[in-house]
ChimeraX commands (.cxc) that place a marker at each C-alpha (Angstrom):
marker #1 position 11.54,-2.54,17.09 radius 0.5
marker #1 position 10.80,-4.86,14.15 radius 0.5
marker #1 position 12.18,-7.80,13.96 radius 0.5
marker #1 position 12.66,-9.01,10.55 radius 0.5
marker #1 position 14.88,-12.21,11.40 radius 0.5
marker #1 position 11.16,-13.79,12.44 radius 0.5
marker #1 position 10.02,-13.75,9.17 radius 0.5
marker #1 position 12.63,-15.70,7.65 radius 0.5
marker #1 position 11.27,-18.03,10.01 radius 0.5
marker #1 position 7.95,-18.38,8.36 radius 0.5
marker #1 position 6.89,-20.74,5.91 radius 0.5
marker #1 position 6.42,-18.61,2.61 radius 0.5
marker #1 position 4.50,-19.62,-0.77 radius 0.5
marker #1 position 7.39,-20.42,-3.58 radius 0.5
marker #1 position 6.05,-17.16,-5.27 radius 0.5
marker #1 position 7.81,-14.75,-2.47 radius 0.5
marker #1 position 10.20,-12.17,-3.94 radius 0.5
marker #1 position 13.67,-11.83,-3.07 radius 0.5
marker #1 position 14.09,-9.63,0.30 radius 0.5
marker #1 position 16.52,-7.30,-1.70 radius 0.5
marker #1 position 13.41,-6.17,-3.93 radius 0.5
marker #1 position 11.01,-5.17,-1.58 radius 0.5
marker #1 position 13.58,-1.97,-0.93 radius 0.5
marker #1 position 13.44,-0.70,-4.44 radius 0.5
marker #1 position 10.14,-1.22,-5.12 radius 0.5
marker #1 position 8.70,0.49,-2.42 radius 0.5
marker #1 position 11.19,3.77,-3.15 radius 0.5
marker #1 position 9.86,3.54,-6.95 radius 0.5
marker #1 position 5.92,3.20,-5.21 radius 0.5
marker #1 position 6.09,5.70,-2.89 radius 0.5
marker #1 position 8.06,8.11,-5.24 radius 0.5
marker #1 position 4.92,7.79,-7.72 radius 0.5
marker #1 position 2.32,8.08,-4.79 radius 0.5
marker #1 position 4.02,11.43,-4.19 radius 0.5
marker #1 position 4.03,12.50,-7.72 radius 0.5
marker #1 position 0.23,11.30,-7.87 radius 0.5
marker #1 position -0.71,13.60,-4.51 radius 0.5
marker #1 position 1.56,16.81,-5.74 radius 0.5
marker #1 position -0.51,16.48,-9.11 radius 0.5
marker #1 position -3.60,16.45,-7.82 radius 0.5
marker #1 position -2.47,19.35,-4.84 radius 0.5
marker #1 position -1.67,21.28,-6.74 radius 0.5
marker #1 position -4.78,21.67,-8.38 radius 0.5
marker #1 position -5.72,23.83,-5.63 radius 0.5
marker #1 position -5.69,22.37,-2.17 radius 0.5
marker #1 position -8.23,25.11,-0.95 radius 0.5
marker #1 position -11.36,23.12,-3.42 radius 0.5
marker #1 position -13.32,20.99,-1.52 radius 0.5
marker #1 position -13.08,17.83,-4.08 radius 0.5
marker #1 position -8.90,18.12,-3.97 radius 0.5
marker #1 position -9.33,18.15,0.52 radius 0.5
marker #1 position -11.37,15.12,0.01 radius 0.5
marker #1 position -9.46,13.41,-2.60 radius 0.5
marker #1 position -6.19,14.06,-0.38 radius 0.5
marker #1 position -8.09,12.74,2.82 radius 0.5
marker #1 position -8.72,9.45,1.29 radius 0.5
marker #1 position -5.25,9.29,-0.31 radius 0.5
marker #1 position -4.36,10.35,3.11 radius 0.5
marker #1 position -6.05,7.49,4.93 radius 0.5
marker #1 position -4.66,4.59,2.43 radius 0.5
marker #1 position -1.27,6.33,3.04 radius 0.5
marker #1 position -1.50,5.28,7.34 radius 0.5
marker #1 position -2.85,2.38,6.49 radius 0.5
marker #1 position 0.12,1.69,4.67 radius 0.5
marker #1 position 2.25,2.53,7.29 radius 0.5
marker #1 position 0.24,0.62,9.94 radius 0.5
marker #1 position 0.56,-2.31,7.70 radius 0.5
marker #1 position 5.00,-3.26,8.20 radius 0.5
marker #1 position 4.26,-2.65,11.93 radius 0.5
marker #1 position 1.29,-5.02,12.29 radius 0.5
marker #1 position 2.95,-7.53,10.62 radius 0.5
marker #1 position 6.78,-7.34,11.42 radius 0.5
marker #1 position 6.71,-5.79,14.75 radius 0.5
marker #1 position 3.58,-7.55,16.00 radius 0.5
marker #1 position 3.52,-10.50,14.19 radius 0.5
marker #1 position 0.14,-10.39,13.32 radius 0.5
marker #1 position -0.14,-11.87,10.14 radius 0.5
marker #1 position -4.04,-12.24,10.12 radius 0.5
marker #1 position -4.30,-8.69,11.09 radius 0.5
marker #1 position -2.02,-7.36,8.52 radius 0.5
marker #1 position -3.88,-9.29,5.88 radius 0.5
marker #1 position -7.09,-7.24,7.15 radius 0.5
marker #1 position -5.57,-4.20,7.03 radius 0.5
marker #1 position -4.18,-4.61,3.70 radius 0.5
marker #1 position -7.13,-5.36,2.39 radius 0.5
marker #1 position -8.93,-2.41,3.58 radius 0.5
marker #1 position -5.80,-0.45,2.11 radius 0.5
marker #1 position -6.19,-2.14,-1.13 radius 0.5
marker #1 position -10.34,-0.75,-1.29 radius 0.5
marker #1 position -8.80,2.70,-0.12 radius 0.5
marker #1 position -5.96,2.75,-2.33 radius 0.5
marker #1 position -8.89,1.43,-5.79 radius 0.5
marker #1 position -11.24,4.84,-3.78 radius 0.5
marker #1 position -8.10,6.83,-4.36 radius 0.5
marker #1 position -7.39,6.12,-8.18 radius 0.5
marker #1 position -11.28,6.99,-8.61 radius 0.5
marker #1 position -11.53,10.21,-7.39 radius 0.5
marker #1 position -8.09,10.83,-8.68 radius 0.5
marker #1 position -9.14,10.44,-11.85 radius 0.5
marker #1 position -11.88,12.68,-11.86 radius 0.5
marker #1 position -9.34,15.08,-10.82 radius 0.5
marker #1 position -6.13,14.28,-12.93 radius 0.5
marker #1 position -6.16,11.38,-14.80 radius 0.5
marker #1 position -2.05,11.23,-14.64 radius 0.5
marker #1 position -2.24,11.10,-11.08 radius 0.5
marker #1 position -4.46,8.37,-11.36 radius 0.5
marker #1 position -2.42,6.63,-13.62 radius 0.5
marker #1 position 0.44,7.02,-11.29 radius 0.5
marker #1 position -0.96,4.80,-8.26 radius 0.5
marker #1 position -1.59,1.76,-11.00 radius 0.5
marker #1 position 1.50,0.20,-9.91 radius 0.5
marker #1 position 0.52,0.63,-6.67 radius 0.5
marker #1 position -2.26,-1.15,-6.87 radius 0.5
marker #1 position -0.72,-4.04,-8.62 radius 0.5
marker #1 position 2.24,-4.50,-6.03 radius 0.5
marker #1 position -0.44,-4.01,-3.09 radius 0.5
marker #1 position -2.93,-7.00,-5.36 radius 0.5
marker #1 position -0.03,-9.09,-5.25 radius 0.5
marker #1 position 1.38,-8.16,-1.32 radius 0.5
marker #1 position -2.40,-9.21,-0.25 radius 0.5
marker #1 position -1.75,-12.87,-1.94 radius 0.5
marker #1 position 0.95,-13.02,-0.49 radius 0.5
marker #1 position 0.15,-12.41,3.07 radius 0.5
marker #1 position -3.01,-14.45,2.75 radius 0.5
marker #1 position -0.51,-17.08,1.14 radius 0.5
marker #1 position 1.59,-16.58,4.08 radius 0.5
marker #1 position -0.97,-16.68,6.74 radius 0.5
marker #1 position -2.50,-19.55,5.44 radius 0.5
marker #1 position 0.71,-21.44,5.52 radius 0.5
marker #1 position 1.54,-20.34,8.90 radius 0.5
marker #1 position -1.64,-20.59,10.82 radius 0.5
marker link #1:1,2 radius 0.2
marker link #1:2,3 radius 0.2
marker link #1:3,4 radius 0.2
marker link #1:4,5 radius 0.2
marker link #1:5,6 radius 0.2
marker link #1:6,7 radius 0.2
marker link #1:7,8 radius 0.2
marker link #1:8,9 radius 0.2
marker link #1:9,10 radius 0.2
marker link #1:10,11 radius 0.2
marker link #1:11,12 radius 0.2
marker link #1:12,13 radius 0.2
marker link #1:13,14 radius 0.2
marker link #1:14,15 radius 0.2
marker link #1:15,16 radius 0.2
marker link #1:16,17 radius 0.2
marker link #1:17,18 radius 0.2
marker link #1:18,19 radius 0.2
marker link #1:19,20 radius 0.2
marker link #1:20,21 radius 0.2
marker link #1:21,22 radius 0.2
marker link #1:22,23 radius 0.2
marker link #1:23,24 radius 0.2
marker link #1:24,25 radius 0.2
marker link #1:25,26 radius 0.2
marker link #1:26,27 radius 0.2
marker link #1:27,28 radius 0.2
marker link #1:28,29 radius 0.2
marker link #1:29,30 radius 0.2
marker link #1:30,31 radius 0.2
marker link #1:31,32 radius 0.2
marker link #1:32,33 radius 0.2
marker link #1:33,34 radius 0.2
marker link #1:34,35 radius 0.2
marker link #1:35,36 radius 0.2
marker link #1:36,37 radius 0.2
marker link #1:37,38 radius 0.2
marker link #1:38,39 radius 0.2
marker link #1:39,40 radius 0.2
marker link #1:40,41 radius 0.2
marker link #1:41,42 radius 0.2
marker link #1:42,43 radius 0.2
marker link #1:43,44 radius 0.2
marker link #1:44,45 radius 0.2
marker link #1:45,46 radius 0.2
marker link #1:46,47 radius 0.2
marker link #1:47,48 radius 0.2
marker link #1:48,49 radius 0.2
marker link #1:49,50 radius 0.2
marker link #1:50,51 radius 0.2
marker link #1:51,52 radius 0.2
marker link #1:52,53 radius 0.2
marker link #1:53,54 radius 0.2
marker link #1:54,55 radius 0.2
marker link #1:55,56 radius 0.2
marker link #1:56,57 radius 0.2
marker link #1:57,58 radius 0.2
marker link #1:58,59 radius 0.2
marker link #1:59,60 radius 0.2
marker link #1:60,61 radius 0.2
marker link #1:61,62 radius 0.2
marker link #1:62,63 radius 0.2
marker link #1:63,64 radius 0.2
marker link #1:64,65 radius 0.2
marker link #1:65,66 radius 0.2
marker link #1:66,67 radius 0.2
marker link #1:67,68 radius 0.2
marker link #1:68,69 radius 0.2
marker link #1:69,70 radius 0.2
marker link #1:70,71 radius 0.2
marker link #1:71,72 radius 0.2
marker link #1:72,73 radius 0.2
marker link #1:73,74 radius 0.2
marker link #1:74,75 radius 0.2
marker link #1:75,76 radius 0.2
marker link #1:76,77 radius 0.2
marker link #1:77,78 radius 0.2
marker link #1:78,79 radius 0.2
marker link #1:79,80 radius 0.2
marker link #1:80,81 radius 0.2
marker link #1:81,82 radius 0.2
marker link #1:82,83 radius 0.2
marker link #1:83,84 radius 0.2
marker link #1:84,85 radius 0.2
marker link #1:85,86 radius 0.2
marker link #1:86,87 radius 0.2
marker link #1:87,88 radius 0.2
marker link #1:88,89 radius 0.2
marker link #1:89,90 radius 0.2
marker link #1:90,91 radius 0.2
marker link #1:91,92 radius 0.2
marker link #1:92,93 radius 0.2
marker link #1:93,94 radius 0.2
marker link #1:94,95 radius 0.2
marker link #1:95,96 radius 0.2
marker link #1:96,97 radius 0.2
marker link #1:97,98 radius 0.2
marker link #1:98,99 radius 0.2
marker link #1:99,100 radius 0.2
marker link #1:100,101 radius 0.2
marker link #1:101,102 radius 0.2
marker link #1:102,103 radius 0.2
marker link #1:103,104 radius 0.2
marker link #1:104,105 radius 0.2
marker link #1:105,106 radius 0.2
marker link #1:106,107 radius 0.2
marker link #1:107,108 radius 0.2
marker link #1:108,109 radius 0.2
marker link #1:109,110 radius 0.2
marker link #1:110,111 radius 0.2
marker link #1:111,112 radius 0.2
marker link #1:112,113 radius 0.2
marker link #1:113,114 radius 0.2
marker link #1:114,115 radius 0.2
marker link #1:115,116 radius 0.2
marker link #1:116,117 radius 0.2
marker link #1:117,118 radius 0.2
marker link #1:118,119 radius 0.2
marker link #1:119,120 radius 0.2
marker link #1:120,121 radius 0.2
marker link #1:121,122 radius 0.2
marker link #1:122,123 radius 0.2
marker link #1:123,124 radius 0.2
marker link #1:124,125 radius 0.2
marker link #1:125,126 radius 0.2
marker link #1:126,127 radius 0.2
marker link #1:127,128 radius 0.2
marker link #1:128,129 radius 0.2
marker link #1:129,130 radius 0.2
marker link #1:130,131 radius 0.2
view
């Protein structure tokens, strides 16, 4: 089990959003990383190029998920910020071969890499001020 009341704890740069928007941004995210993925699926999962454009998007998706639990439930900060960076290179991989695919899908994970740009500041910002 997480437990979010630690971070509260944590010093935070003064640039940290409000915990309320972290909800709705991620549903608006991961709504367009599904979009992008169906676009590019459907495309015809059975071509090699589409399987290896969905493996990568596939691999910066569980990175993703790793990331919460590295960070809230282990309270690894340093190793979050690792893995989120490695996501972040994944995620840029993604939009490439996504574009050579369907440039709307592409298109669709910009905002995804912007709000994982700025969640990597911040968790440097935050390990940094906490190490």
């Amino acid at each position: 089990m997480m437990d979010l009341s630690w971070y509260n704890t944590l010093n935070k740069p003064f640039f940290t959003p409000p915990s309320w928007l972290f909800g709705p941004a991620w549903t608006v995210l991961y709504i367009l990383m599904g979009v992008s993925a169906y676009l590019v699926w459907k495309k015809g999962f059975k071509k090699k190029q589409i399987k290896e454009a969905l493996k990568i998007f596939a691999i910066q998706f569980v990175l993703n998920l790793s990331w919460s639990p590295i960070f809230f439930g282990a309270k690894q900060i340093f190793l979050a910020l690792i893995v989120i960076i490695i996501m972040w290179i994944i995620i840029f991989k993604t939009i490439k071969v996504f574009a050579k695919i369907d440039k709307t899908a592409s298109y669709l994970l910009y905002p995804y890499i912007l709000w994982v740009s700025f969640a990597t500041i911040l968790n440097f910002s935050v390990w940094l001020l906490n190490k």
